[in-house]
C-alpha positions as CSV (number, residue, x, y, z in Angstrom):
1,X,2.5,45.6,162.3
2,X,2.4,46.4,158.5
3,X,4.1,49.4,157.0
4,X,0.9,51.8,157.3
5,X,0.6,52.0,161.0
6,X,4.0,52.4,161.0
7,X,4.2,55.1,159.2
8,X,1.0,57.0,160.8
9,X,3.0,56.5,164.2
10,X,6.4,58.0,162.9
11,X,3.8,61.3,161.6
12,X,1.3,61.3,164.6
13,X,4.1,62.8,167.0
14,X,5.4,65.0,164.2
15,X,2.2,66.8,163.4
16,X,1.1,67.0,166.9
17,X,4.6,68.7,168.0
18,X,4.0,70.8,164.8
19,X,0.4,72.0,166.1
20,X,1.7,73.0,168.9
21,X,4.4,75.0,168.7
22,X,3.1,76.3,165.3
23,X,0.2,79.1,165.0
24,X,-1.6,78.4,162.6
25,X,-2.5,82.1,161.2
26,X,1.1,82.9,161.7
27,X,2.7,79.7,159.9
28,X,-0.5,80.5,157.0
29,X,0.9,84.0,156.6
30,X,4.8,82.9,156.6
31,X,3.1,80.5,153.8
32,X,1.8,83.5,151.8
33,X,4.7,85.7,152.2
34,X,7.3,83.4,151.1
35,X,4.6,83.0,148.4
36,X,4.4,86.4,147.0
37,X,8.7,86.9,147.1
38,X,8.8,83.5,145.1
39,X,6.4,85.1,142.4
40,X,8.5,88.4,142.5
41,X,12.1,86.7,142.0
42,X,10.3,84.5,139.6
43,X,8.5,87.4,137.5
44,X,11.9,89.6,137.7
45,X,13.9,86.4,136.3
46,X,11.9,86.3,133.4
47,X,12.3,89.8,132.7
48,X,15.7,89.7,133.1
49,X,16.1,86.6,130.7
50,X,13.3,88.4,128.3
51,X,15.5,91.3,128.2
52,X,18.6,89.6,127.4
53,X,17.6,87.7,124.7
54,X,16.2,90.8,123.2
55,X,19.6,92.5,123.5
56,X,21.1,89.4,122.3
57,X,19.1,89.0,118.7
58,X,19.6,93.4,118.7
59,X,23.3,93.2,119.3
């Protein structure tokens, strides 16, 4: 057996136990909410670094 069918038959039971115990709206919507909080830490983070470099160069 060479190491490409042994690899598809390690994933074949992982995605098939994945399909179904996992909805697949509900695991596309975790998807896009763990999405949009990412950008928002991200976008605050860069504010907050933004800001302190302007205080640092003022102070």
């Amino acid at each position: 057996m060479n190491i490409l069918k042994a690899g598809r038959l390690f994933y074949l039971p992982a995605v098939f136990i994945a399909l179904l115990t996992l909805p697949g709206c509900e695991f596309i919507g975790d998807v896009f909410k763990a999405g949009i909080w990412v950008g928002i830490v991200i976008v605050i983070a860069v504010v907050v670094v933004i800001a302190f470099i302007v205080k640092m160069f003022k102070g």
